[in-house]
C-alpha positions, 0 to 999 in steps of 0.5 A: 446557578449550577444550570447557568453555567452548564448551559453557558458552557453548552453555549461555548461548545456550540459556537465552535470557530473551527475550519475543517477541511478534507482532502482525497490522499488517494487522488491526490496520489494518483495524479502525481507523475510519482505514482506511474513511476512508482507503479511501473517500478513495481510492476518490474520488481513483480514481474522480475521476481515471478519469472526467478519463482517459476524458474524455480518452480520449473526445477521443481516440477522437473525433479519431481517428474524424475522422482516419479519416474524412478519410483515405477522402475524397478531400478530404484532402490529404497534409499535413492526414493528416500534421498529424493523424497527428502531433496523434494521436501527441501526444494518446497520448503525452499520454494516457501521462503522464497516466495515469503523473501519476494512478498517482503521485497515486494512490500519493502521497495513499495515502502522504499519508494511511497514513503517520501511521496507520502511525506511530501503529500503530508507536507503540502496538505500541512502548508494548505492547511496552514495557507487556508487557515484550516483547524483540520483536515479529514481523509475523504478517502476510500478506505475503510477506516476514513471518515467524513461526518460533514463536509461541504464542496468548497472545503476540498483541498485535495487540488491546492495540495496538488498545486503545492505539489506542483501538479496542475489538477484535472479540470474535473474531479 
C-alpha cells in the first residue's frame, strides 16, 4: 500500500503540464537601438575620463622629470628633494583615487543607462510569457551561470519579446 502511493505520486510528478521557454537576453539587448546609444554614450564617458587620467598622468610625469633633474644638480638641497618625494607621493596616491572615482562613474552611468532597458526587456519577456502561456523562461545566454537542461527551437522567445519591444527581429538569428 506504501508503495501504491509512492508510485501514484511518482506518476503525478511525471506527467508534469509545464511550458518552459528561453530567451537570449543578451540578443535581445543587443538588437535594441538602446543598446548603440548606450554604447556610444559610454565610449564618450571613457574616452572623456581617459584624456582627464592622462593630462594628469602627463603632470605627473612632468614633475617627476623635474624632481629627477634636481636630484643630479648640486643645487638641490635635502629638503626640496624631500618636499618633491612627498608632492610626487601624493599626485600618485591621487592618480590612484582618480583612476578608482573613473572606474566607479564608469560603472554608475552604465547602471544609470541598462537598468531601465533591463526592466523594460524583464517586462516584455513577462507579457510573452504571460501571452504564450509559458510557466518559465530560461536565460539561454552566454554567461556563465545561464542554463538550459532542454529546449527545443520552437520555445525561443527571444524574437516575441523583441517584437513586444517594438523591435522588428532580424530574419535570421
Amino acid at each position: 500500500m506504501c508503495f501504491g502511493i509512492l508510485f501514484s505520486n511518482w506518476e503525478t510528478y511525471g506527467q508534469s503540464t509545464e511550458k518552459i521557454g528561453y530567451a537570449d537576453v543578451d540578443y535581445i539587448f543587443n538588437q535594441l537601438p538602446a543598446a548603440k546609444q548606450i554604447e556610444a554614450e559610454l565610449k564618450s564617458l571613457q574616452v572623456q575620463l581617459e584624456n582627464q587620467l592622462k593630462i594628469k598622468y602627463e603632470e605627473f610625469r612632468k614633475k617627476y622629470e623635474v624632481y629627477v633633474t634636481s636630484q643630479k644638480t648640486a643645487t638641490a638641497t635635502t629638503s626640496d628633494l624631500q618636499n618633491k618625494e612627498k608632492e610626487l607621493q601624493l599626485m600618485q596616491e591621487n592618480l590612484k583615487k582618480f583612476e578608482q572615482e573613473c572606474q566607479g562613474t564608469l560603472q554608475r552611468k552604465q547602471k544609470q543607462l541598462i537598468d531601465p532597458v533591463t526592466q523594460s526587456i524583464q517586462n516584455a519577456i513577462t507579457s510573452v510569457a504571460n501571452e504564450k502561456g509559458y510557466d518559465f523562461i530560461l536565460n539561454a545566454g552566454t554567461g556563465e551561470d545561464d542554463l538550459i537542461l532542454f529546449a527545443v527551437e520552437q520555445a525561443d522567445v527571444s524574437n516575441f519579446v523583441l517584437q513586444k519591444l517594438g523591435v522588428e527581429a532580424p530574419s535570421q538569428r
